[in-house]
C-alpha positions in Angstrom: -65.7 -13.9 10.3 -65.1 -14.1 6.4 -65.3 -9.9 6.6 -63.0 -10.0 9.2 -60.7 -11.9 7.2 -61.2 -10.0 3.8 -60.7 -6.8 5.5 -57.5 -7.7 7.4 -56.3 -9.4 3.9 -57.3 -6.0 2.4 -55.1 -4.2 4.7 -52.2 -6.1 4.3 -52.2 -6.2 0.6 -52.8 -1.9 0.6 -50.0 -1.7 3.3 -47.3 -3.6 1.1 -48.5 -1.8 -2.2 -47.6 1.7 -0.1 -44.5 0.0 0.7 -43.7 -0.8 -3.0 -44.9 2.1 -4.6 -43.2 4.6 -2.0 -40.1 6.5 -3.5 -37.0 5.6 -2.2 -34.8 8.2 -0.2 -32.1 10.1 -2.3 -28.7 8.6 -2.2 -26.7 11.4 0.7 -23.5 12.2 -0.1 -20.3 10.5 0.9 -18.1 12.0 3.5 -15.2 13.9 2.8 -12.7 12.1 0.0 -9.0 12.8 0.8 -6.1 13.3 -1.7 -2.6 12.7 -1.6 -1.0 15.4 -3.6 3.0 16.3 -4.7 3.1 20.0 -4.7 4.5 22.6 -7.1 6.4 25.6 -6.6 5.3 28.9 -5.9 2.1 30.0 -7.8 3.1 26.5 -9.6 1.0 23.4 -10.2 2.2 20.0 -8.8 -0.5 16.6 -9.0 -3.8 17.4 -10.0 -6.7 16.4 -9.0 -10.5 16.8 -9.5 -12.9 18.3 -6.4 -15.0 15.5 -5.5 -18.8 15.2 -6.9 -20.0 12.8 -4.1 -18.8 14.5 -1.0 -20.4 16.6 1.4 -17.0 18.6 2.0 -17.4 22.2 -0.1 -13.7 23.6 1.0 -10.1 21.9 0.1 -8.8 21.4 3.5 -5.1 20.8 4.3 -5.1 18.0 6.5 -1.4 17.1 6.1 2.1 18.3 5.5 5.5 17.0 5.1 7.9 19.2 3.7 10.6 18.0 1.9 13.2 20.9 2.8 15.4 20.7 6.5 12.6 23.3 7.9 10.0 21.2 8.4 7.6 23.9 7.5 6.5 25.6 4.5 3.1 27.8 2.9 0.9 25.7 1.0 -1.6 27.8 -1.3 -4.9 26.1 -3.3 -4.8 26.7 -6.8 -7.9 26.4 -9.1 -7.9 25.9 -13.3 -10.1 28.7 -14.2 -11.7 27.4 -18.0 -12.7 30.6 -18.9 -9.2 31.8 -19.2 -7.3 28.5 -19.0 -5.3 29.5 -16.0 -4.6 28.6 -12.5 -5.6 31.4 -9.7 -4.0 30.7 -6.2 -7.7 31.0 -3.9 -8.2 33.8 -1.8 -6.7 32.2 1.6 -3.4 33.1 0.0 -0.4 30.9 1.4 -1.5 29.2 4.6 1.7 28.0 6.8 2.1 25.0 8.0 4.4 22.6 10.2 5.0 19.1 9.1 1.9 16.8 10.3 -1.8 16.3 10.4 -3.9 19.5 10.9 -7.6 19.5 11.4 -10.5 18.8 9.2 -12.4 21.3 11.3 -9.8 24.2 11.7 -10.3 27.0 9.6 -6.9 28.2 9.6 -6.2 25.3 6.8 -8.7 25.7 4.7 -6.7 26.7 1.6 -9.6 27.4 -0.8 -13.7 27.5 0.2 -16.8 26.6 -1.6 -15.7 25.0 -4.6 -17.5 23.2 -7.4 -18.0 19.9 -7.7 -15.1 18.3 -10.6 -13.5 21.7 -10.2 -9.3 20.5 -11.1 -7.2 21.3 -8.1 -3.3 21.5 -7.1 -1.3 22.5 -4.5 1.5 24.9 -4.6 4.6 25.5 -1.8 5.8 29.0 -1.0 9.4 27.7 -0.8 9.9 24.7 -2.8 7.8 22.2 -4.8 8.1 18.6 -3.9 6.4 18.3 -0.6 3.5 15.9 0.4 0.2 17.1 1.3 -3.4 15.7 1.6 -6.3 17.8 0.7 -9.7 16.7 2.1 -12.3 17.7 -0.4 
């Protein structure tokens, strides 16, 4: 009976040292952090803003527009500040158009620039007119 005992006290006492000693999971990244954003004007720079370094989001996505002009409407283009050559270069989706309201996390189609670097500095510019509100999910 005393064996029984030890052993079972043994067991216990191994179990919680595993449970102690085991390493603990690595933090997962946040879900996508949205910006609110004042544009510039064309190929200009407006707010500016740092690509997130805890989110699992790798794109800036467009996720909401209100243009300030009567239209309603307007091209929004990602711009990125290039150290190397202390510049801003529009990304390669060019000037994506866009009507006044949410669009889609999900939908390509507003996905202004694509796998960029975490703390990477940001802005938004407007085809038409600087000014105008947009959020960029990053």
């Amino acid at each position: 009976m005393k064996k029984a005992i030890a052993a079972g006290a043994f067991a216990l006492v191994t179990a919680a040292t595993c449970l102690v000693l085991a390493p603990s999971a690595s933090a997962a990244p946040n879900a996508c952090v949205t910006s609110t954003l004042t544009t510039g004007g064309y190929e200009g720079v407006g707010t500016q803003v740092r690509k997130s370094s805890t989110s699992s989001c790798g794109d800036l996505n467009l996720t909401y527009t209100d243009d300030k002009t009567v239209y309603g409407y307007d091209g929004y283009a990602g711009r990125l500040y290039h150290t190397s050559s202390s510049s801003w270069v529009t990304c390669d989706a060019g000037y994506v158009w866009a009507y006044d309201g949410s669009h889609s996390v999900n939908d390509s189609t507003y996905w202004l620039c694509t796998d960029v670097s975490d703390n990477t500095l940001f802005t938004v510019a407007s085809a038409a007119n600087g000014g105008d509100t947009v959020k960029i999910t990053h």
